[in-house]
N, C-alpha and C positions, 0 to 999 in steps of 0.2 A: 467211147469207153466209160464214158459216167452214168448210162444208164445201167450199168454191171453195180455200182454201188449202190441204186437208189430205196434198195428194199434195205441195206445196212443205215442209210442216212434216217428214211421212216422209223426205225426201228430204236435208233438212237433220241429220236424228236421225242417217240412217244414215251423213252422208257423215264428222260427228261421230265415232260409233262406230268405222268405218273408220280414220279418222286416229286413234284414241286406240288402237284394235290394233294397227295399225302403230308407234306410240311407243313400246307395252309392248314389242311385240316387238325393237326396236332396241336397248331398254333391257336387255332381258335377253340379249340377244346378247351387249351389249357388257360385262355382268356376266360372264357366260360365258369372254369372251378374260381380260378380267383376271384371273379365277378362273384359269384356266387356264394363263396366263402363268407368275403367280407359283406355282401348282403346282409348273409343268415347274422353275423356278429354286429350289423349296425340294426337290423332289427331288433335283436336282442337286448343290443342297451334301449332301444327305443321304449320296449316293452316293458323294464325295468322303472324308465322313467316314467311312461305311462302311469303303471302302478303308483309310484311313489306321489306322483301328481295326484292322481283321482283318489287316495285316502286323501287329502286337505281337501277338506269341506265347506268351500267358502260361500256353495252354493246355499245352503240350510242358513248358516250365519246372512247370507243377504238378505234372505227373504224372511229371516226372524227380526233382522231391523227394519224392514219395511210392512210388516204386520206392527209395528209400534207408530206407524203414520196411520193411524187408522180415521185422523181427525181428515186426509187427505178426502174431497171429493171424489167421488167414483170415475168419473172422465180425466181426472191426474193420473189415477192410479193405473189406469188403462192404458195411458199416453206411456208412464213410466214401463212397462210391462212392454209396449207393445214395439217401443223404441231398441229395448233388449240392456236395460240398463243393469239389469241386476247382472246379466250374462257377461255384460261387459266390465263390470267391476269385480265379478270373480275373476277375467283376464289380467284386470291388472293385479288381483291377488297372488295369482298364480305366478306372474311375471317378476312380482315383489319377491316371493320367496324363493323363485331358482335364482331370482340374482344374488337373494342374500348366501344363498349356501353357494353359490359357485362361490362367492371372497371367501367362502371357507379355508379354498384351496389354496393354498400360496402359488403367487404366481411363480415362481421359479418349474412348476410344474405344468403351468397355463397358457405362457408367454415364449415364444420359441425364442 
């Protein structure tokens, strides 16, 4: 007598399966927008900052204090350059002034 049911039991598996792909897939969609969302909005401040970053021009200020070494030998000057020191002291420049402006902030807005 059970194989009288076995096309109702198939039919129950599949409409099962069916509803649980359609769930997954709803689920991951709606992972997807979120994901995506906050993407597009952490790019956006990135972008922001970018900007805000690359007007400080620390790079022209380096290299206008090191045309003032001008008494430097030519193989210092090379060494300096080739080591990436000016590039490197624009990092700490840069790093100088996001720190200082982040204490802008008070930290009751900073500090969970």
């Amino acid at each position: 007598m059970q194989w009288g049911f076995s096309w109702l039991l198939d039919f129950v598996n599949r409409f099962w399966g069916i509803l649980t792909q359609i769930v997954i897939w709803m689920v991951h969609g709606v992972l997807y927008a979120v994901k995506m969302g906050l993407w597009f909005i952490w790019d956006g401040i990135l972008t922001v900052l970018l900007t805000i970053i690359q007007s400080l021009d620390f790079g022209t200020w380096v290299a206008s204090i090191s045309g003032l070494w001008a008494g430097l030998p030519s193989g210092m000057v090379y060494l300096i350059t080739a080591l990436g020191i000016p590039q490197g002291v624009t990092m700490l420049g840069y790093a100088y002034a996001i720190r200082l402006g982040l204490n802008l902030i008070p930290g009751m807005f900073t500090r969970i």
